[in-house]
One Martini backbone bead per residue (centre of mass of N, CA, C, O) as a GRO file, in nm:
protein
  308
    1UNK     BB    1   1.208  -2.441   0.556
    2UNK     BB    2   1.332  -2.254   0.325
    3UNK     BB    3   1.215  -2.421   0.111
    4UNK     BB    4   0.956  -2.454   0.159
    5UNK     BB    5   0.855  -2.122   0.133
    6UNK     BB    6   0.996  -2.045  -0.130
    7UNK     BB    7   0.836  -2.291  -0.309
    8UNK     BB    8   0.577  -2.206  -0.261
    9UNK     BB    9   0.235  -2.229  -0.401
   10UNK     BB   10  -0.023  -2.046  -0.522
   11UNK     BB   11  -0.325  -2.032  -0.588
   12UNK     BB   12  -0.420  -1.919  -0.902
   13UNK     BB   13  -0.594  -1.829  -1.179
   14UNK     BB   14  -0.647  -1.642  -1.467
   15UNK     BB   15  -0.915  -1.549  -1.362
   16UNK     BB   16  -0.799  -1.418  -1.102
   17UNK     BB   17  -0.637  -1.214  -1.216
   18UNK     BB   18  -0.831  -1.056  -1.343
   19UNK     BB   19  -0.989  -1.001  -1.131
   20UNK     BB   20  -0.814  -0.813  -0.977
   21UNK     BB   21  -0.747  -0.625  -1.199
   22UNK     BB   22  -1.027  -0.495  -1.197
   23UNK     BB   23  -1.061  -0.411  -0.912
   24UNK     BB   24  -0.859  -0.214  -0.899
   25UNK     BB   25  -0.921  -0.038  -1.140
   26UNK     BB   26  -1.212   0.035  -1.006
   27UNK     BB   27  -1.081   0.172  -0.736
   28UNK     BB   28  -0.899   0.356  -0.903
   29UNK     BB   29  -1.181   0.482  -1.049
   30UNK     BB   30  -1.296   0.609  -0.790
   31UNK     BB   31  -1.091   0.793  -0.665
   32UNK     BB   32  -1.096   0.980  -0.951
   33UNK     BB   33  -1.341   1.074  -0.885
   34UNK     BB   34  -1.195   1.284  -0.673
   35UNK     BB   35  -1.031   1.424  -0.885
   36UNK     BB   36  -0.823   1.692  -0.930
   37UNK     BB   37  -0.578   1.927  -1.026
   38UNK     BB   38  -0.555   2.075  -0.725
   39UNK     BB   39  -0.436   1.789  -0.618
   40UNK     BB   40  -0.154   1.893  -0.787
   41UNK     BB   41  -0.084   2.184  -0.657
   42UNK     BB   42   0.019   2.099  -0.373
   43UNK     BB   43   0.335   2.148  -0.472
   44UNK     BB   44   0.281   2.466  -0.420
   45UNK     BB   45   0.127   2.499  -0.161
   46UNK     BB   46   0.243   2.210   0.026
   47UNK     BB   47   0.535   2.143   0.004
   48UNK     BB   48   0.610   1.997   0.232
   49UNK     BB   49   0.425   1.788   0.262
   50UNK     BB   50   0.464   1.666  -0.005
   51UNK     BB   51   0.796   1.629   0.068
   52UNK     BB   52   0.738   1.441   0.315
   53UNK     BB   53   0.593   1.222   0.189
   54UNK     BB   54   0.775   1.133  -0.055
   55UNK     BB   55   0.974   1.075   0.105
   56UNK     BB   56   0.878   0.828   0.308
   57UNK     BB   57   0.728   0.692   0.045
   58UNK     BB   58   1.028   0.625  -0.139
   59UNK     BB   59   1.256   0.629   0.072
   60UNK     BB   60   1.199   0.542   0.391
   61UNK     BB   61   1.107   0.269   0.360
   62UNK     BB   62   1.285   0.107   0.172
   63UNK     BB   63   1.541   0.172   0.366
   64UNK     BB   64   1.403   0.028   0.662
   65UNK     BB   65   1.354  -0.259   0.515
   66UNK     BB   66   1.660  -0.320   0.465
   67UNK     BB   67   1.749  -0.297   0.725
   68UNK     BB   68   1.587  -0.479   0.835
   69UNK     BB   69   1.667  -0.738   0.682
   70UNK     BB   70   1.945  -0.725   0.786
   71UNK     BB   71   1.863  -0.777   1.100
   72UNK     BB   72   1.697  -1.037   1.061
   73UNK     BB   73   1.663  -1.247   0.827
   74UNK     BB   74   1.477  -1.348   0.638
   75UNK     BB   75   1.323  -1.489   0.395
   76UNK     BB   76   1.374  -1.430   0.098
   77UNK     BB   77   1.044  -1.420   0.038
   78UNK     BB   78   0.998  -1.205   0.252
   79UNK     BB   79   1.200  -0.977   0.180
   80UNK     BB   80   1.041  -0.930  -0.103
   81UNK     BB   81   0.761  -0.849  -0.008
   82UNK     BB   82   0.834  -0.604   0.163
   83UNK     BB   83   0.956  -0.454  -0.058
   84UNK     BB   84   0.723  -0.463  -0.256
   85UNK     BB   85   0.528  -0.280  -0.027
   86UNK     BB   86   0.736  -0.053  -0.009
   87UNK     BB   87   0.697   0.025  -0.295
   88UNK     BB   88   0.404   0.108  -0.284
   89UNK     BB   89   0.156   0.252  -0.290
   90UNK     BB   90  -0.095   0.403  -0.136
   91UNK     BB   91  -0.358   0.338  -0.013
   92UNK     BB   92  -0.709   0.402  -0.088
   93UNK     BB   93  -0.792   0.425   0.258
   94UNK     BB   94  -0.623   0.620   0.359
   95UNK     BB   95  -0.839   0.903   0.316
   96UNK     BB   96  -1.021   0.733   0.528
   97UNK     BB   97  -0.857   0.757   0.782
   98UNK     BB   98  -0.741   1.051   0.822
   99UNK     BB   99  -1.055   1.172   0.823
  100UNK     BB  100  -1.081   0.994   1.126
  101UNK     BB  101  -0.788   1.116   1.262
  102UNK     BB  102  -0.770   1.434   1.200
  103UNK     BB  103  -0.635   1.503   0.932
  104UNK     BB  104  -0.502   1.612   0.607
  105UNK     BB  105  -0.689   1.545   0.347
  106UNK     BB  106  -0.598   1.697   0.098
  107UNK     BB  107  -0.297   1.613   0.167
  108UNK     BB  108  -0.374   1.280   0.126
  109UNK     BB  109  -0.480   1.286  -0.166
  110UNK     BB  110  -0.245   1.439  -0.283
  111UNK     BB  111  -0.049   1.174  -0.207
  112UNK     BB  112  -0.218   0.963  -0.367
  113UNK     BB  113  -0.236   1.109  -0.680
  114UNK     BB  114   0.080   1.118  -0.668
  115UNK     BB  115   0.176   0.850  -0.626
  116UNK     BB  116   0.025   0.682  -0.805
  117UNK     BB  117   0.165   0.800  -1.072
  118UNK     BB  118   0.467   0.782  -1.011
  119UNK     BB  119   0.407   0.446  -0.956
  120UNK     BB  120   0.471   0.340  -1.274
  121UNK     BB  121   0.802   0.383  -1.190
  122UNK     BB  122   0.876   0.358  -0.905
  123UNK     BB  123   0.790   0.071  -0.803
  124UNK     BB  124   0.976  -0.083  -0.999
  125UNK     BB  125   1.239   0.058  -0.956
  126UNK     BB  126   1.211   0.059  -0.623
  127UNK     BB  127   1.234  -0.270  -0.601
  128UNK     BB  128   1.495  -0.361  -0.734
  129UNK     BB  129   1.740  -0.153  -0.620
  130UNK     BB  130   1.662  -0.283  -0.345
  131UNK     BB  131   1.667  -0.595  -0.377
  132UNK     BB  132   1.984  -0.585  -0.488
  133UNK     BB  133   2.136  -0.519  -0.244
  134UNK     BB  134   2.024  -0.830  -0.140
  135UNK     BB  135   2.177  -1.117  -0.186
  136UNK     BB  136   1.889  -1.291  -0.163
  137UNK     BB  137   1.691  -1.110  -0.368
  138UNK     BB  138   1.876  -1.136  -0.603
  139UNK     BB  139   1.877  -1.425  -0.673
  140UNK     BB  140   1.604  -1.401  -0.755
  141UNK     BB  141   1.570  -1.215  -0.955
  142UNK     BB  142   1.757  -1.377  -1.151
  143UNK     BB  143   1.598  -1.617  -1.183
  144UNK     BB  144   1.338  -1.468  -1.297
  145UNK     BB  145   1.356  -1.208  -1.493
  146UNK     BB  146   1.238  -0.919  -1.451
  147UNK     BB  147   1.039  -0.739  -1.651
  148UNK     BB  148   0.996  -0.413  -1.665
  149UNK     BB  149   0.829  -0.318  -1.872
  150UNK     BB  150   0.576  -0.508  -1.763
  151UNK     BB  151   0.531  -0.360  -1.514
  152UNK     BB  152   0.476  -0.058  -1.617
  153UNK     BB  153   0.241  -0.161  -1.751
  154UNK     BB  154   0.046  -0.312  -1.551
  155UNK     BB  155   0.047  -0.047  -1.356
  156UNK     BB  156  -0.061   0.141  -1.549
  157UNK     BB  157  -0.332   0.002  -1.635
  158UNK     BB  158  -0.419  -0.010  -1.268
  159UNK     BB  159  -0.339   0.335  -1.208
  160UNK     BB  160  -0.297   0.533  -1.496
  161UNK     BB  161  -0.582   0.489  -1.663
  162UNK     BB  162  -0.785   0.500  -1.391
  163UNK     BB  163  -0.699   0.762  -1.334
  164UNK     BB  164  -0.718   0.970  -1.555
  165UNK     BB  165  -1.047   0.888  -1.612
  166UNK     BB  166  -1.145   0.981  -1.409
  167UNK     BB  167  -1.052   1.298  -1.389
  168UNK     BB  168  -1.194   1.335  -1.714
  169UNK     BB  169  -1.498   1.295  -1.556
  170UNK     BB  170  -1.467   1.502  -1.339
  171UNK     BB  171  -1.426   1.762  -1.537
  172UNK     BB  172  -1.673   1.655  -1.795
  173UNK     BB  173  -1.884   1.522  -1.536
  174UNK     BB  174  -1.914   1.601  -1.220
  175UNK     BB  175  -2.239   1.503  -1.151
  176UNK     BB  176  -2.155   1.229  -1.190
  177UNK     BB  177  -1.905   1.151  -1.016
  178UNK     BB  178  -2.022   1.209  -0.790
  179UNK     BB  179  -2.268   0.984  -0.824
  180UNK     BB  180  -2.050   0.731  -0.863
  181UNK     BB  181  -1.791   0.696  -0.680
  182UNK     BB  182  -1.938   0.568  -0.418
  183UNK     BB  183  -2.017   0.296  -0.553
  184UNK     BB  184  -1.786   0.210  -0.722
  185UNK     BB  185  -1.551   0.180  -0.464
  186UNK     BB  186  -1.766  -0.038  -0.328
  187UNK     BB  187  -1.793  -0.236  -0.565
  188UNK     BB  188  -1.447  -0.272  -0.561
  189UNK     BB  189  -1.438  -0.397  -0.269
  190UNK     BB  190  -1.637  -0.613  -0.272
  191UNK     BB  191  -1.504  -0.743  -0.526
  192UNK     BB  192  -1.180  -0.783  -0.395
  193UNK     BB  193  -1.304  -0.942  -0.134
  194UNK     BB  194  -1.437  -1.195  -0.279
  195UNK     BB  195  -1.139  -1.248  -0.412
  196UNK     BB  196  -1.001  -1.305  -0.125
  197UNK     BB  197  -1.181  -1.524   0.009
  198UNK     BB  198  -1.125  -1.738  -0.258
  199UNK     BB  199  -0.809  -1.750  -0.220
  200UNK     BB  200  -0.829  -1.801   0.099
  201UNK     BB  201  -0.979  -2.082   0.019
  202UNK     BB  202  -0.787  -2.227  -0.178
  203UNK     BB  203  -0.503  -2.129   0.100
  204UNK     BB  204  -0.512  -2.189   0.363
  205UNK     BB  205  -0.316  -2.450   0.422
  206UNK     BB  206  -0.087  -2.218   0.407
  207UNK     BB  207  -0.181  -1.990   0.606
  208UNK     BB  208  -0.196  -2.163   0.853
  209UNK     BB  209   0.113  -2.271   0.821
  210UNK     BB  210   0.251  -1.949   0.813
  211UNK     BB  211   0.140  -1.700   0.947
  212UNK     BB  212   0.343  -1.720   1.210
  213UNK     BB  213   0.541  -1.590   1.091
  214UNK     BB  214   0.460  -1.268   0.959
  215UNK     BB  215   0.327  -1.114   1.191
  216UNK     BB  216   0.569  -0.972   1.298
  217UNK     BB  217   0.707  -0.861   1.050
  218UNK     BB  218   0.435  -0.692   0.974
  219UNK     BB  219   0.421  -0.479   1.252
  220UNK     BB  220   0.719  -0.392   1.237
  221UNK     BB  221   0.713  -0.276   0.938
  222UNK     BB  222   0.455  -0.080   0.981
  223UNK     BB  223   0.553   0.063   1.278
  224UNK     BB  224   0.796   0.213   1.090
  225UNK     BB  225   0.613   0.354   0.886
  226UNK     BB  226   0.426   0.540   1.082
  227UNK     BB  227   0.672   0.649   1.245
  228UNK     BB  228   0.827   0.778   1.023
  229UNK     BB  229   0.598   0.925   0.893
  230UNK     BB  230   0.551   1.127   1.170
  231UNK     BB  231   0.830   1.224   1.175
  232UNK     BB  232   0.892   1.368   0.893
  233UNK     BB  233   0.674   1.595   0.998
  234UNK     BB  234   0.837   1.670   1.240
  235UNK     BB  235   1.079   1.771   1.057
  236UNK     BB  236   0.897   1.980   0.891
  237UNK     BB  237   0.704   2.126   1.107
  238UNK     BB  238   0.432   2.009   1.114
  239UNK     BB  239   0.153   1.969   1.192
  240UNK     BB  240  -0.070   1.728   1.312
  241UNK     BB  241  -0.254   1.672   1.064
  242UNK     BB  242  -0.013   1.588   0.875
  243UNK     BB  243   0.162   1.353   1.006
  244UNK     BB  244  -0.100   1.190   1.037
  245UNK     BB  245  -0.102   1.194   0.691
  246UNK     BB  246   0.190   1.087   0.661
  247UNK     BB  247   0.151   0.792   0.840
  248UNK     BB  248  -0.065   0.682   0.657
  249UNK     BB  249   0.041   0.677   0.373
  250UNK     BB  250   0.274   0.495   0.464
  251UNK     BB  251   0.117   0.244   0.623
  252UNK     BB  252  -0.124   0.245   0.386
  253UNK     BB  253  -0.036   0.005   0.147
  254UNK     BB  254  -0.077  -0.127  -0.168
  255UNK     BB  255  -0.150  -0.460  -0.140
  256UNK     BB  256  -0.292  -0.543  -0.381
  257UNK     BB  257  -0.043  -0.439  -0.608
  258UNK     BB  258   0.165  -0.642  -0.513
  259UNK     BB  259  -0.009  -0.924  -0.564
  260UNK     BB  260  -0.023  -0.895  -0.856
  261UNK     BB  261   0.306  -0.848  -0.903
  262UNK     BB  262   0.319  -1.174  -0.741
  263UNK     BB  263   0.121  -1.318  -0.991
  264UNK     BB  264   0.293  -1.223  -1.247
  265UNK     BB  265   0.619  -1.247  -1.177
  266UNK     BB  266   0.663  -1.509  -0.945
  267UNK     BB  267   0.488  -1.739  -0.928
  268UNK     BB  268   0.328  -1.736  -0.657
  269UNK     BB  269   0.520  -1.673  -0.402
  270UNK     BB  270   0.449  -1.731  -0.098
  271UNK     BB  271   0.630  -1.564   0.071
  272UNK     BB  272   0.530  -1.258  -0.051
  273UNK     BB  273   0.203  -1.325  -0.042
  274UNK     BB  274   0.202  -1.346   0.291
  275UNK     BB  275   0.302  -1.044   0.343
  276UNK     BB  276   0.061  -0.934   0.141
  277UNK     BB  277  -0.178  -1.093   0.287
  278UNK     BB  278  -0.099  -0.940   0.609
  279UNK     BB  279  -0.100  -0.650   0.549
  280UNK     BB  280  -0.386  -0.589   0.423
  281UNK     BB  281  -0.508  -0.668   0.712
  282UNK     BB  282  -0.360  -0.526   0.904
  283UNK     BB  283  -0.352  -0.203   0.782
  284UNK     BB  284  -0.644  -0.201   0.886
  285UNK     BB  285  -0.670  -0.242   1.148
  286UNK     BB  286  -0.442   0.007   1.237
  287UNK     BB  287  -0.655   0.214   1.099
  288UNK     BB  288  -0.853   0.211   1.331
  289UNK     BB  289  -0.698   0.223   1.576
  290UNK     BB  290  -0.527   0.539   1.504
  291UNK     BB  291  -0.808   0.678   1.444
  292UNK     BB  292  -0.945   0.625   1.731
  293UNK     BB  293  -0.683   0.795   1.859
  294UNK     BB  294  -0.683   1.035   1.725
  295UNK     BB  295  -1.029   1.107   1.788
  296UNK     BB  296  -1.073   0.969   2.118
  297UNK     BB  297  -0.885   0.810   2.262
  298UNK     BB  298  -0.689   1.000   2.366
  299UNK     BB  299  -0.907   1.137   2.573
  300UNK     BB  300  -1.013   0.894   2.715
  301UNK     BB  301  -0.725   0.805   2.863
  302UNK     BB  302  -0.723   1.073   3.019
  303UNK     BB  303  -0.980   1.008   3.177
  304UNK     BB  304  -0.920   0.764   3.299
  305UNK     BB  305  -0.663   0.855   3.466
  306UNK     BB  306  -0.755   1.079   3.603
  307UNK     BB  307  -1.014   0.951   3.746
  308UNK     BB  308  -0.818   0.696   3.934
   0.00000   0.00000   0.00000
């Protein structure tokens, strides 16, 4: 089976990485367009959430990954996608669970802007040196021989061109930028959506043959992800608005961009695919689920119980 499982190969055309490519770009011009330069003062203006965030997603996550991987052992290829997705900044979405859950929005945003940013380097970085650590996802690495330089290349491309140019439309440009936002992010996400569909019907008989492997591991490693990142926040003394909103950046992450450099750079290695194609769908449910018991599911179920 892990032989079986780690040789697995997706079906995906030059033409499909390309719609890949294009759809992330326009979602993250959509949501550039959303955004000042105020929103990276905000390391001077709220240094603790900034700092909190930044802890929880670029070193907590990906250390409590190898934790759990060293702990569970699963196939090697499962081990390297969820690497992948750790290494990954917070998800386009996050901003809109955020406000949904009635966390920190202004936090979010800037937490999403700061880590975009930071991800043209340290997405590779830091998947690379997570990933050598355990020796048989080094082995992958190994006999890939993933070039790095061209990861940054990809990165920049897909979050760092589109994040700057959004930037500088809404910087000259303010009141087209508020007027086509909407249209943008909405386009880019129906866009990237249609392309979902399309590769998961391309694959289904490979996923409804494994994805009862990896819904427990991605379940598993989503609620540390979530819970590490309420930690953070309450351990830097933050409000509940705050907890919320580094909580939702944590478990909330670019699995776009996960399969993107999964299909780039891995030869569409199943094991990883699966894992970054079950984290995108898993992370949407959570992100509605826990949005919902933050903004009124809790205040329901305290009346169902006192009413009882």
């Amino acid at each position: 089976m892990n032989e079986t499982i780690d040789a697995l190969q997706l079906n995906l055309s030059g033409g499909g990485l390309m719609v890949m490519n294009m759809s992330l770009a326009i979602i993250m011009f959509g949501v550039a367009l959303e955004l000042k330069l105020h929103h990276f003062e905000a390391i001077v203006e709220q240094p603790k959430g900034v700092i909190s965030g930044f802890i929880s997603q670029f070193l907590f996550l990906p250390a409590i990954t190898l934790v759990l991987i060293c702990l569970l052992e699963p196939y090697p290829s499962f081990a390297l996608g969820m690497m992948m997705v750790a290494a990954c900044p917070g998800g386009n979405i996050s901003n809109f669970f955020s406000q949904l859950s009635g966390g920190n929005t202004a936090l979010s945003i800037s937490l999403t802007a700061i880590a975009t940013l930071l991800a043209v380097f340290a997405t590779p970085l830091n998947f690379t040196f997570w990933a050598s650590l355990y020796p048989p996802t080094a082995n992958i690495l190994r006999e890939i021989q993933v070039d790095l330089f061209q990861v940054f290349q990809i990165v920049g491309l897909i979050l760092g061109i589109p994040l700057i140019l959004g930037m500088l439309v809404r910087h000259y440009a303010e009141k087209y930028a508020l007027k086509w936002t909407g249209w943008i992010k909405k386009f880019g996400i129906v866009f990237f959506g249609s392309f979902v569909v399309v590769a998961f019907s391309m694959n289904i008989e490979h996923f409804l043959g494994y994805v009862h492997l990896v819904i427990g591991l991605v379940f598993l490693h989503n609620l540390l992800a979530l819970l590490g990142g309420y930690s953070w926040g309450k351990l830097f003394n933050l409000p509940m608005s705050d907890c919320k909103s580094i909580a939702i950046e944590t478990g909330i992450q670019n699995s776009g961009l996960g399969l993107l450099l999964i299909f780039s750079f891995f030869d569409s290695l199943g094991g990883m695919a699966l894992i970054a194609a079950w984290w995108g769908i898993w992370h949407i449910i959570v992100g509605f689920i826990i949005s919902w018991y933050w903004s009124t599911g809790k205040t329901s179920i305290k009346k169902l119980f006192s009413n009882a």
